[in-house]
mmCIF file of the N, C-alpha and C atoms, coordinates in Angstrom:
data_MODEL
# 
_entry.id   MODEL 
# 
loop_
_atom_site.group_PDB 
_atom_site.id 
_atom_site.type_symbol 
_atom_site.label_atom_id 
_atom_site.label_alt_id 
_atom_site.label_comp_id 
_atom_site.label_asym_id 
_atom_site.label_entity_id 
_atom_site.label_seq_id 
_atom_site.pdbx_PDB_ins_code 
_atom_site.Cartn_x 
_atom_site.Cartn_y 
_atom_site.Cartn_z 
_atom_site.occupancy 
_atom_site.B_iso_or_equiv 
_atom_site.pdbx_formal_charge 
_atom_site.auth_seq_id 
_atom_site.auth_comp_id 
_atom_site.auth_asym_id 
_atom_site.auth_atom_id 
_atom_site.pdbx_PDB_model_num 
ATOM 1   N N  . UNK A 1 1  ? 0.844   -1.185 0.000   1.00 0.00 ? 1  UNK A N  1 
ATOM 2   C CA . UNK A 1 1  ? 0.000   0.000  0.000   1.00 0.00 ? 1  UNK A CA 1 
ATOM 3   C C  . UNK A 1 1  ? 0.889   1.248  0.000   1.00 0.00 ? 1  UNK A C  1 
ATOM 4   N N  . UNK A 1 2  ? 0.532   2.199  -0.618  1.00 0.00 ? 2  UNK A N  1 
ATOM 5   C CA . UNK A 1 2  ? 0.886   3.254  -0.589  1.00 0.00 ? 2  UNK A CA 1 
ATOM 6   C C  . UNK A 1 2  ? 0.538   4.450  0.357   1.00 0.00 ? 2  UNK A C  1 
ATOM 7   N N  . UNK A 1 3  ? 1.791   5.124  1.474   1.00 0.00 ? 3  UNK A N  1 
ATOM 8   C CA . UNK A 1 3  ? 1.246   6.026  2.118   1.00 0.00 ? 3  UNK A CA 1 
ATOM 9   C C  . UNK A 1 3  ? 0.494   7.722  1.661   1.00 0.00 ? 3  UNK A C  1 
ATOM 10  N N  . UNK A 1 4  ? -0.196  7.642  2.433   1.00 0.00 ? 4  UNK A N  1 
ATOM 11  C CA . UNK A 1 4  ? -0.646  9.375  1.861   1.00 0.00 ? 4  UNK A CA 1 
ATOM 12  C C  . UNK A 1 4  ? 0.745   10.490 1.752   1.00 0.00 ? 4  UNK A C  1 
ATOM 13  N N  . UNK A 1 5  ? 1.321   10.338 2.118   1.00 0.00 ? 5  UNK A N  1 
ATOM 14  C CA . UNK A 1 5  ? 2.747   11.488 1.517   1.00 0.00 ? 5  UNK A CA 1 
ATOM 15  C C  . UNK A 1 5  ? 3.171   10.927 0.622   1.00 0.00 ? 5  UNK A C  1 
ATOM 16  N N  . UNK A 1 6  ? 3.335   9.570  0.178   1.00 0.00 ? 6  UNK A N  1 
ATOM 17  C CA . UNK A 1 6  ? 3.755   8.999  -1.154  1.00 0.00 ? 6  UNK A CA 1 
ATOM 18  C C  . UNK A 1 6  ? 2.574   9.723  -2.048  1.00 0.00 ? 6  UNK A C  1 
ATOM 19  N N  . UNK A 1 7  ? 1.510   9.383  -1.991  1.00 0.00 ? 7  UNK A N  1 
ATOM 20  C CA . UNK A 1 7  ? 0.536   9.912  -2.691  1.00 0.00 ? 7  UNK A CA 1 
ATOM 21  C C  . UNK A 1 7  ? 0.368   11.444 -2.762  1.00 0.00 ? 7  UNK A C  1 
ATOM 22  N N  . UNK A 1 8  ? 0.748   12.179 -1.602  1.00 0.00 ? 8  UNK A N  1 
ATOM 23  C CA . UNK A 1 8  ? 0.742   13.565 -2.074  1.00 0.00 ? 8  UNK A CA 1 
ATOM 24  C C  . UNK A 1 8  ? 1.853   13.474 -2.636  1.00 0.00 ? 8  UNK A C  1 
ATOM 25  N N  . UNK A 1 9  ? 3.026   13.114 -2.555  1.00 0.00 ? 9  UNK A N  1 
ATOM 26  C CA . UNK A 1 9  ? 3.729   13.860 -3.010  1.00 0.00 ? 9  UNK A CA 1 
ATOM 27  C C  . UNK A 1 9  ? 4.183   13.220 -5.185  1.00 0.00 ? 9  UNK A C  1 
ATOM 28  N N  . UNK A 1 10 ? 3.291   11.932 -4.971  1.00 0.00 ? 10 UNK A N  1 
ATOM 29  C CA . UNK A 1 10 ? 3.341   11.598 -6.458  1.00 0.00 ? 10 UNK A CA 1 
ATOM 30  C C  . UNK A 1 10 ? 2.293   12.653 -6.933  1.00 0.00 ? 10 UNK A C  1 
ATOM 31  N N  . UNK A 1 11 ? 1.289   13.154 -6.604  1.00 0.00 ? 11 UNK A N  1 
ATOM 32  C CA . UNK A 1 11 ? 1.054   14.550 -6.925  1.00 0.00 ? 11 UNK A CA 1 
ATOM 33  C C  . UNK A 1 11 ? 1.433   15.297 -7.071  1.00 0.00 ? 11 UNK A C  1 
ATOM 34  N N  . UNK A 1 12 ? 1.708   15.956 -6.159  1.00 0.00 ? 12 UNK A N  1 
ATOM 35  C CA . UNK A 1 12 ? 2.680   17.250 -6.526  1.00 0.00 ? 12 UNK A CA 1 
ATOM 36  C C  . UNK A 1 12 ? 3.928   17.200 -7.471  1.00 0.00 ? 12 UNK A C  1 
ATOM 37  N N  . UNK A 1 13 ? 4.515   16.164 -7.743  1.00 0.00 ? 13 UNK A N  1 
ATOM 38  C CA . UNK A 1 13 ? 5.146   15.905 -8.909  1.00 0.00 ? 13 UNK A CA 1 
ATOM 39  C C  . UNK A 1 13 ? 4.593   15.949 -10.061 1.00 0.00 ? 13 UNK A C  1 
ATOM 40  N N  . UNK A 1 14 ? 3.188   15.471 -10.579 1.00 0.00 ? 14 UNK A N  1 
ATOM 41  C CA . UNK A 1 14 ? 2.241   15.763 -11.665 1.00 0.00 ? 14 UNK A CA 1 
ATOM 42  C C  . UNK A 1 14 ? 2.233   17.174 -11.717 1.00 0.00 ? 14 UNK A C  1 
ATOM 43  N N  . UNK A 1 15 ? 1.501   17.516 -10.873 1.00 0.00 ? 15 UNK A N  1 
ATOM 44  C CA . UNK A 1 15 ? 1.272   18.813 -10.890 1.00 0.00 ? 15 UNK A CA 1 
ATOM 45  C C  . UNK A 1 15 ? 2.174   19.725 -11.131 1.00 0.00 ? 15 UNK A C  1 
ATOM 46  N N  . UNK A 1 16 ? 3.607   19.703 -10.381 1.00 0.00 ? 16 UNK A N  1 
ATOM 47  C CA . UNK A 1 16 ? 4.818   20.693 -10.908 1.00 0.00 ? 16 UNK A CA 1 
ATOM 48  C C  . UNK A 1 16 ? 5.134   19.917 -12.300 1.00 0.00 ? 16 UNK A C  1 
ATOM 49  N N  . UNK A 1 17 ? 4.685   19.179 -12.796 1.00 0.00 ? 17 UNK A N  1 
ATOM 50  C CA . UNK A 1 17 ? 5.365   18.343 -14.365 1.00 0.00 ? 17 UNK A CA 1 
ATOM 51  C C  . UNK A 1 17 ? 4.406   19.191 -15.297 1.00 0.00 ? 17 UNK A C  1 
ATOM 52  N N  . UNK A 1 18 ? 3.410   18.933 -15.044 1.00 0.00 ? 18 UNK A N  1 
ATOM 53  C CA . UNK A 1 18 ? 2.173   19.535 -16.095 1.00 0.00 ? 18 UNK A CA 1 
ATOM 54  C C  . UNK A 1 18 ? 2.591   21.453 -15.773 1.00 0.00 ? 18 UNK A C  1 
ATOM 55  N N  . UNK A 1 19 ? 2.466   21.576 -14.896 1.00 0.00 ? 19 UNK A N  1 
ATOM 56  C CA . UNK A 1 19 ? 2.937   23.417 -15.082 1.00 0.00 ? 19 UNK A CA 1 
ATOM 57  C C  . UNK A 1 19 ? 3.885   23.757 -15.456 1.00 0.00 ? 19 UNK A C  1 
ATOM 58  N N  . UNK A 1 20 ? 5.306   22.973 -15.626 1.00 0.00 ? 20 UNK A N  1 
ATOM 59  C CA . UNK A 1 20 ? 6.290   23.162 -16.098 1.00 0.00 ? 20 UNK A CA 1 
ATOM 60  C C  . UNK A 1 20 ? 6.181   22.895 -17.620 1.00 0.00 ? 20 UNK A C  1 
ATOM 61  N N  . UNK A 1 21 ? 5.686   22.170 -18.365 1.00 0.00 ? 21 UNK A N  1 
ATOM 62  C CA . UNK A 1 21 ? 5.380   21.693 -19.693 1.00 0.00 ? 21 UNK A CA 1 
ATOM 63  C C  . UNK A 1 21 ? 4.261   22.970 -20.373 1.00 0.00 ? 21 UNK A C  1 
ATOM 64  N N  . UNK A 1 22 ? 3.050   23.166 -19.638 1.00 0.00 ? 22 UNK A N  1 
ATOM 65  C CA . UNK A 1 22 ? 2.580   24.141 -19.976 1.00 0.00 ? 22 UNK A CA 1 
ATOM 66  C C  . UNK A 1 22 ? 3.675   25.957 -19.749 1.00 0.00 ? 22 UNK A C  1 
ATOM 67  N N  . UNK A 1 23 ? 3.757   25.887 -18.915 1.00 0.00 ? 23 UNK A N  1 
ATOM 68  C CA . UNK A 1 23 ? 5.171   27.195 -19.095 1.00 0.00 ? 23 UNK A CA 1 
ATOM 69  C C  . UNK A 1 23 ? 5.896   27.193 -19.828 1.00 0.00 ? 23 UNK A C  1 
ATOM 70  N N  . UNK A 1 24 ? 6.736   25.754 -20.519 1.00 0.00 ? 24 UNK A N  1 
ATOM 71  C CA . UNK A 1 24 ? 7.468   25.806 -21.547 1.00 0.00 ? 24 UNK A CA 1 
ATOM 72  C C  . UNK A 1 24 ? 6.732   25.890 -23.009 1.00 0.00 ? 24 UNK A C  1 
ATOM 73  N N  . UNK A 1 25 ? 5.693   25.607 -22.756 1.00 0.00 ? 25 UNK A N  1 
ATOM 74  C CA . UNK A 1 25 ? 4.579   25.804 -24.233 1.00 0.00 ? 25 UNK A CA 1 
ATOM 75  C C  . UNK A 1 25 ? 4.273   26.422 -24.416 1.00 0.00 ? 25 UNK A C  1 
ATOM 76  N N  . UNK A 1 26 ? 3.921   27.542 -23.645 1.00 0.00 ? 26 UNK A N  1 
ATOM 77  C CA . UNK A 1 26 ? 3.569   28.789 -23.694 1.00 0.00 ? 26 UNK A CA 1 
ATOM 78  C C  . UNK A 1 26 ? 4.013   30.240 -23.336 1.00 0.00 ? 26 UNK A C  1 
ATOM 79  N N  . UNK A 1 27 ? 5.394   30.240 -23.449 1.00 0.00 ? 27 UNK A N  1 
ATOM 80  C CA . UNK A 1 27 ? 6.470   31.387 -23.061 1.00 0.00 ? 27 UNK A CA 1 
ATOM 81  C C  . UNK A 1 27 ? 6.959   32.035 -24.427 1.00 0.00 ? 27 UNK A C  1 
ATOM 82  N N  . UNK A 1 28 ? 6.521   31.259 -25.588 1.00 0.00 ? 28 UNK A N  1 
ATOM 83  C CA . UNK A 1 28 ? 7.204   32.006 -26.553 1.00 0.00 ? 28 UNK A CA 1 
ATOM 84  C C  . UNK A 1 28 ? 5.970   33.089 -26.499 1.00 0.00 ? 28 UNK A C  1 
ATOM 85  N N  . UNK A 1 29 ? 4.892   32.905 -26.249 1.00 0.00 ? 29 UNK A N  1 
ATOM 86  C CA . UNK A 1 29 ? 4.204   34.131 -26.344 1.00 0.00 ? 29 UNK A CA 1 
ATOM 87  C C  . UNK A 1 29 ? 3.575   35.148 -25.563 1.00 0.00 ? 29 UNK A C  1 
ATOM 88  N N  . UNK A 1 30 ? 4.606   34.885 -24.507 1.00 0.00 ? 30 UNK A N  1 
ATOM 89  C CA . UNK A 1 30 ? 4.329   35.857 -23.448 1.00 0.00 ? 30 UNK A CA 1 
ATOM 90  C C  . UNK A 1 30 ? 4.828   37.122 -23.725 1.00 0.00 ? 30 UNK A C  1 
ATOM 91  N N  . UNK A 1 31 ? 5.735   36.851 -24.836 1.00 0.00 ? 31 UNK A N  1 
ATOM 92  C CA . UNK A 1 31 ? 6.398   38.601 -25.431 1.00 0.00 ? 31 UNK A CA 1 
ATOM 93  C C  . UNK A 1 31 ? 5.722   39.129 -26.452 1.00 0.00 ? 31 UNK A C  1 
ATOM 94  N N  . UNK A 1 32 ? 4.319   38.960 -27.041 1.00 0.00 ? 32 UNK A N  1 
ATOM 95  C CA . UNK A 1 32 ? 3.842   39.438 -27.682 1.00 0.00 ? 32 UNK A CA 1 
ATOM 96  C C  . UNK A 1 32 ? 2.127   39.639 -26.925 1.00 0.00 ? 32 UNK A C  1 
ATOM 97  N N  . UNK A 1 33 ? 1.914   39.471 -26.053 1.00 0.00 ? 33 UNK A N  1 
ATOM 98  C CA . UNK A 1 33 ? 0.560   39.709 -25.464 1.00 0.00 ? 33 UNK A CA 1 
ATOM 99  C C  . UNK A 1 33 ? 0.035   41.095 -25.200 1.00 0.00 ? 33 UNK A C  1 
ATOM 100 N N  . UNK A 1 34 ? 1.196   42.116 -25.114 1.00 0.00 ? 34 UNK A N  1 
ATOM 101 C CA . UNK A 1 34 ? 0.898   43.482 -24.869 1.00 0.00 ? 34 UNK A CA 1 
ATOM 102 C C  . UNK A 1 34 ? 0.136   43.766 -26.694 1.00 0.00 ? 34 UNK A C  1 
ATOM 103 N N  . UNK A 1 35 ? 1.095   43.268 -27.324 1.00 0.00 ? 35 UNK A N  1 
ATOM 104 C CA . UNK A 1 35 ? 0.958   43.870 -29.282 1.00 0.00 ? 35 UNK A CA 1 
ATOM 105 C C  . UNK A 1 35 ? -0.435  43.855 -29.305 1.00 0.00 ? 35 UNK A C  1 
ATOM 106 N N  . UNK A 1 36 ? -1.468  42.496 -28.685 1.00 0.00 ? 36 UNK A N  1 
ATOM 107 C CA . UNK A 1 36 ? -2.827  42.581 -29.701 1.00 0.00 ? 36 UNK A CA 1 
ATOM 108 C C  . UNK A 1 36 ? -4.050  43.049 -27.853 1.00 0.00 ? 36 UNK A C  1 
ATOM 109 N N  . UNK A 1 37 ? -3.476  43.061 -26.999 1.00 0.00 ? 37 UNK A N  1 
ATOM 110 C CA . UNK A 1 37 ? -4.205  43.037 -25.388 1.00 0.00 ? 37 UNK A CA 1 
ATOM 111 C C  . UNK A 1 37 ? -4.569  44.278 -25.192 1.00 0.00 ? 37 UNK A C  1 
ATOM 112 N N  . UNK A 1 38 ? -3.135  45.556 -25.129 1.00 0.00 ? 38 UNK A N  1 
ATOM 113 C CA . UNK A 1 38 ? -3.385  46.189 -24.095 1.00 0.00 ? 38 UNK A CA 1 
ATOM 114 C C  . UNK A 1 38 ? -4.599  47.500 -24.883 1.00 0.00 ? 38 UNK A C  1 
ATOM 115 N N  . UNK A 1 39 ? -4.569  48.051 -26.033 1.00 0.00 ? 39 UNK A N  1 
ATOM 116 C CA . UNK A 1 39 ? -5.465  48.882 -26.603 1.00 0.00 ? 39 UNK A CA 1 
ATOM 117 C C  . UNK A 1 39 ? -6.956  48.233 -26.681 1.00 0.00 ? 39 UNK A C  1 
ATOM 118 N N  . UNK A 1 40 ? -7.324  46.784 -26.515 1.00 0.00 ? 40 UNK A N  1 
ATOM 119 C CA . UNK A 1 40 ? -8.500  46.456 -26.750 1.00 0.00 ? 40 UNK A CA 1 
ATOM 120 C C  . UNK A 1 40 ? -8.346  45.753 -25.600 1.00 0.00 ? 40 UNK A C  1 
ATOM 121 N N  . UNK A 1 41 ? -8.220  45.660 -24.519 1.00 0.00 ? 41 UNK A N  1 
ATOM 122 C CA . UNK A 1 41 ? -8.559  45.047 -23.368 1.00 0.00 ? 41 UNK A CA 1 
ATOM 123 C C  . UNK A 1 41 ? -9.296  45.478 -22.197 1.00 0.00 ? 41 UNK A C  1 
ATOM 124 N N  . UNK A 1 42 ? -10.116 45.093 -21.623 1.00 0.00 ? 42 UNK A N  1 
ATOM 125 C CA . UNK A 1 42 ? -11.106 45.918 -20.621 1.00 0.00 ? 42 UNK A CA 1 
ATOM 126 C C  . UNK A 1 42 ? -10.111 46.777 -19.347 1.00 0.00 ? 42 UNK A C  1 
ATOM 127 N N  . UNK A 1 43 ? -8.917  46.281 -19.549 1.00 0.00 ? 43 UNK A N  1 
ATOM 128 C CA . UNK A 1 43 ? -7.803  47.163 -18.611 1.00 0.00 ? 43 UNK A CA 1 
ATOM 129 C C  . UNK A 1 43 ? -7.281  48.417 -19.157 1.00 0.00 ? 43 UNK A C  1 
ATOM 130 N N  . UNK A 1 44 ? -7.562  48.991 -20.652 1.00 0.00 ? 44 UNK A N  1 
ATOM 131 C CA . UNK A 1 44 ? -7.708  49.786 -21.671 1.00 0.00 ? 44 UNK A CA 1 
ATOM 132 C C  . UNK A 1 44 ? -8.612  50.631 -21.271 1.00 0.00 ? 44 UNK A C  1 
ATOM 133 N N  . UNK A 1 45 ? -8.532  52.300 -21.244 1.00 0.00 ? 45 UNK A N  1 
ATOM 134 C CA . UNK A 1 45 ? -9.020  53.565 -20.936 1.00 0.00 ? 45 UNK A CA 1 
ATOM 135 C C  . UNK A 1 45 ? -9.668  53.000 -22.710 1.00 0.00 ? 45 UNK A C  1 
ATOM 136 N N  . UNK A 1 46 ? -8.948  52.873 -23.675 1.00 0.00 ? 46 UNK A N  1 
ATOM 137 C CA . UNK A 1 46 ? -9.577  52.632 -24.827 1.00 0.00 ? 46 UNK A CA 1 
ATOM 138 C C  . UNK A 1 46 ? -9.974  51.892 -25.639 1.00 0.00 ? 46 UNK A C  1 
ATOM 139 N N  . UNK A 1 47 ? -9.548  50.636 -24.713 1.00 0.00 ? 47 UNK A N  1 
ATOM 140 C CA . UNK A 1 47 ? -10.935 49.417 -24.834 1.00 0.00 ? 47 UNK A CA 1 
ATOM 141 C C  . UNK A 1 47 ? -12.202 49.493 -24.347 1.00 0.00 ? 47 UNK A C  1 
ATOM 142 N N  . UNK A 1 48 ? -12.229 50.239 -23.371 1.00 0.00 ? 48 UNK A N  1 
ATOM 143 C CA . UNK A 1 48 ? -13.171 50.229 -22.072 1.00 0.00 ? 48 UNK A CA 1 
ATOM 144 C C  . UNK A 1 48 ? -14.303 51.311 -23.381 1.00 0.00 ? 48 UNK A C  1 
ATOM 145 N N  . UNK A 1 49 ? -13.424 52.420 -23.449 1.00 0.00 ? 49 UNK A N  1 
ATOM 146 C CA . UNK A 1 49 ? -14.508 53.383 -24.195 1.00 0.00 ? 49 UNK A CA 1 
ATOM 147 C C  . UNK A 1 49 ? -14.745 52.860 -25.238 1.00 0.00 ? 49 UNK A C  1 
ATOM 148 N N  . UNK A 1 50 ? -14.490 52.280 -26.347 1.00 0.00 ? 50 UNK A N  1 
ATOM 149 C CA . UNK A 1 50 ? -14.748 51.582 -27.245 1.00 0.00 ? 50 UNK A CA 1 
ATOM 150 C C  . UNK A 1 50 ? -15.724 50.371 -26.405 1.00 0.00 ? 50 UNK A C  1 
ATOM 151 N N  . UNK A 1 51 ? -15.903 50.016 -25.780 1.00 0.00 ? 51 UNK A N  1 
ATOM 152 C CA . UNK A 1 51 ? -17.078 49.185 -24.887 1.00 0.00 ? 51 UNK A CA 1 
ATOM 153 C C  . UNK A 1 51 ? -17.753 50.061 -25.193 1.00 0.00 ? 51 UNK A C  1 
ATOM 154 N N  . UNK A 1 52 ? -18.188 51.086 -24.296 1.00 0.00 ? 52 UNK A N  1 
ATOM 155 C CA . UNK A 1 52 ? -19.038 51.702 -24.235 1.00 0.00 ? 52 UNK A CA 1 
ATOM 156 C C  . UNK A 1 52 ? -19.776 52.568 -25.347 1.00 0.00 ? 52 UNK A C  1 
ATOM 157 N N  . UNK A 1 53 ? -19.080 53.541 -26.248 1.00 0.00 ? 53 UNK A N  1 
ATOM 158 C CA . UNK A 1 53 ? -19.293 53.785 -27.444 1.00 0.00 ? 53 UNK A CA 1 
ATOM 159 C C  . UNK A 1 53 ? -20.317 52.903 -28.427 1.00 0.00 ? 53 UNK A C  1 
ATOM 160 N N  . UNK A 1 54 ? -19.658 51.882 -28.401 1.00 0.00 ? 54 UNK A N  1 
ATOM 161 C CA . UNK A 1 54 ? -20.227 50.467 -29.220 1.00 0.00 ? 54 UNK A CA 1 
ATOM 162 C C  . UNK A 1 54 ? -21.362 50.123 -28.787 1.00 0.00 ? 54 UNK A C  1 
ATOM 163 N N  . UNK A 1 55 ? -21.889 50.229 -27.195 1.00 0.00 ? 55 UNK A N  1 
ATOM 164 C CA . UNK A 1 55 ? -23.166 49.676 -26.804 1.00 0.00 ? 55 UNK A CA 1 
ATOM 165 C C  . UNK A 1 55 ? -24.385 50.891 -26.653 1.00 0.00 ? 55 UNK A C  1 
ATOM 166 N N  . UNK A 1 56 ? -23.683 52.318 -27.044 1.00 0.00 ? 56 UNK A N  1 
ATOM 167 C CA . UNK A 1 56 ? -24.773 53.247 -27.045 1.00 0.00 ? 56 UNK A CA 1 
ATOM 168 C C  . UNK A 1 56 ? -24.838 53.541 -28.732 1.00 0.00 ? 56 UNK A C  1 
ATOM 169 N N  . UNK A 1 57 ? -24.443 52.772 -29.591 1.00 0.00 ? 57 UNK A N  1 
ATOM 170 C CA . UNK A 1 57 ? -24.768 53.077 -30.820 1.00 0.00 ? 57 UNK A CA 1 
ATOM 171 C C  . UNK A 1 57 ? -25.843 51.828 -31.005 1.00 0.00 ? 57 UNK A C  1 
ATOM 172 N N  . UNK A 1 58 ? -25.414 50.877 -30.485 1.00 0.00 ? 58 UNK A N  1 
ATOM 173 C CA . UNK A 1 58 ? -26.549 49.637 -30.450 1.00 0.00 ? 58 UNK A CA 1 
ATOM 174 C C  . UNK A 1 58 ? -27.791 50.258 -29.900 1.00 0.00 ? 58 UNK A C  1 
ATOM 175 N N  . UNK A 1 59 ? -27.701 50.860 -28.670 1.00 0.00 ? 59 UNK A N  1 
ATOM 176 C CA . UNK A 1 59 ? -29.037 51.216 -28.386 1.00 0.00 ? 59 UNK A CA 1 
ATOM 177 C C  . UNK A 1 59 ? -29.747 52.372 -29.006 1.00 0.00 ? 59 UNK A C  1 
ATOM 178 N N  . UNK A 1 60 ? -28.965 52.984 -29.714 1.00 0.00 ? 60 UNK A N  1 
ATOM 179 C CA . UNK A 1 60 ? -29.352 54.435 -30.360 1.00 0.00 ? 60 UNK A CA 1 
ATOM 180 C C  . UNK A 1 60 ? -30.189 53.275 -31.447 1.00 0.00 ? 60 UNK A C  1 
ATOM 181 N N  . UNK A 1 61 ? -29.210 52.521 -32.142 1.00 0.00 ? 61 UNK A N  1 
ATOM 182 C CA . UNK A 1 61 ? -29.917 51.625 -33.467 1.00 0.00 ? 61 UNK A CA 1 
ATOM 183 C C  . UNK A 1 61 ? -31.570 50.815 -32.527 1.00 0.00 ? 61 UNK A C  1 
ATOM 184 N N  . UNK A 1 62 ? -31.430 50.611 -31.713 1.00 0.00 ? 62 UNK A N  1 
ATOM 185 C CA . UNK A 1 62 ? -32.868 49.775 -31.358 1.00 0.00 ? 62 UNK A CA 1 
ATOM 186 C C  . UNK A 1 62 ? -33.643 50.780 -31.077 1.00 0.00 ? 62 UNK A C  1 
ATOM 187 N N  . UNK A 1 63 ? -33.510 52.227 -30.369 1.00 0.00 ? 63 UNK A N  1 
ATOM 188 C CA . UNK A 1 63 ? -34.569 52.792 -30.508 1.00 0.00 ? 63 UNK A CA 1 
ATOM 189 C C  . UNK A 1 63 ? -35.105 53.285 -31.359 1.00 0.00 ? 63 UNK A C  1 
ATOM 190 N N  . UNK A 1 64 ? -34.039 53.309 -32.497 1.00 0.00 ? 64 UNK A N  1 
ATOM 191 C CA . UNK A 1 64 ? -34.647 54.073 -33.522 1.00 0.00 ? 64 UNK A CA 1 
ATOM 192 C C  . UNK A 1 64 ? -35.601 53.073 -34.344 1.00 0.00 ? 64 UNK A C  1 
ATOM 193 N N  . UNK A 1 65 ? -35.300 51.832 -34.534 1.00 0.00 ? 65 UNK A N  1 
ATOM 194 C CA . UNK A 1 65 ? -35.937 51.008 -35.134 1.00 0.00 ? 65 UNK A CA 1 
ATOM 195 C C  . UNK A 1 65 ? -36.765 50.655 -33.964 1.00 0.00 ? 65 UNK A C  1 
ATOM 196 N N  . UNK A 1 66 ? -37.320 50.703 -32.929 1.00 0.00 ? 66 UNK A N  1 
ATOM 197 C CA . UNK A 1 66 ? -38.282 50.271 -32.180 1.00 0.00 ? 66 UNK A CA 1 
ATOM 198 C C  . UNK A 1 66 ? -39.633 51.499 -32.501 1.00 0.00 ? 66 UNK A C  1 
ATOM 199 N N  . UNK A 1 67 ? -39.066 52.914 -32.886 1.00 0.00 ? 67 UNK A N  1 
ATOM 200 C CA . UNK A 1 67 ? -39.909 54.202 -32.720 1.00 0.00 ? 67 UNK A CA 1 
ATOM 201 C C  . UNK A 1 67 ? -40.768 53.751 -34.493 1.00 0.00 ? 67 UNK A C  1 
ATOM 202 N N  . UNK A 1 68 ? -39.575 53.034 -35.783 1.00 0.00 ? 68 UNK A N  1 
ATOM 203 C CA . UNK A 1 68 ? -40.310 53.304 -36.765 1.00 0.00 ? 68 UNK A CA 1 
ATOM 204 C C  . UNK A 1 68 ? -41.825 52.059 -36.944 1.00 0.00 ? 68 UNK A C  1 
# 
């Protein structure tokens, strides 16, 4: 039988294996996330307004087509 610290800790070996594999899979593009994120991202003064902009032209368009 296997003890529970054998068992946690054959876990925690998965677990640091799989995050280490995913980190190495996914680091080449951690240097390009600002290029397409930071102007259209809700953390964006001008993503955010472009949110907003965008959802009062939608509603400008439904009232107007709700009035004809």
């Amino acid at each position: 039988m296997v003890s529970r610290e054998e068992k946690r800790a054959m876990k925690d070996k998965l677990v640091k294996e799989g995050y280490e594999q995913w980190r190495e899979m996914s680091q080449s593009h951690w240097n390009h996330w600002r290029a397409w994120g930071s102007w259209f991202s809700w953390g964006s003064p001008v993503g955010l307004g472009l949110f907003f902009v965008l959802l009062s032209v939608a509603a400008a368009i439904l009232v107007w087509v709700i009035k004809l």
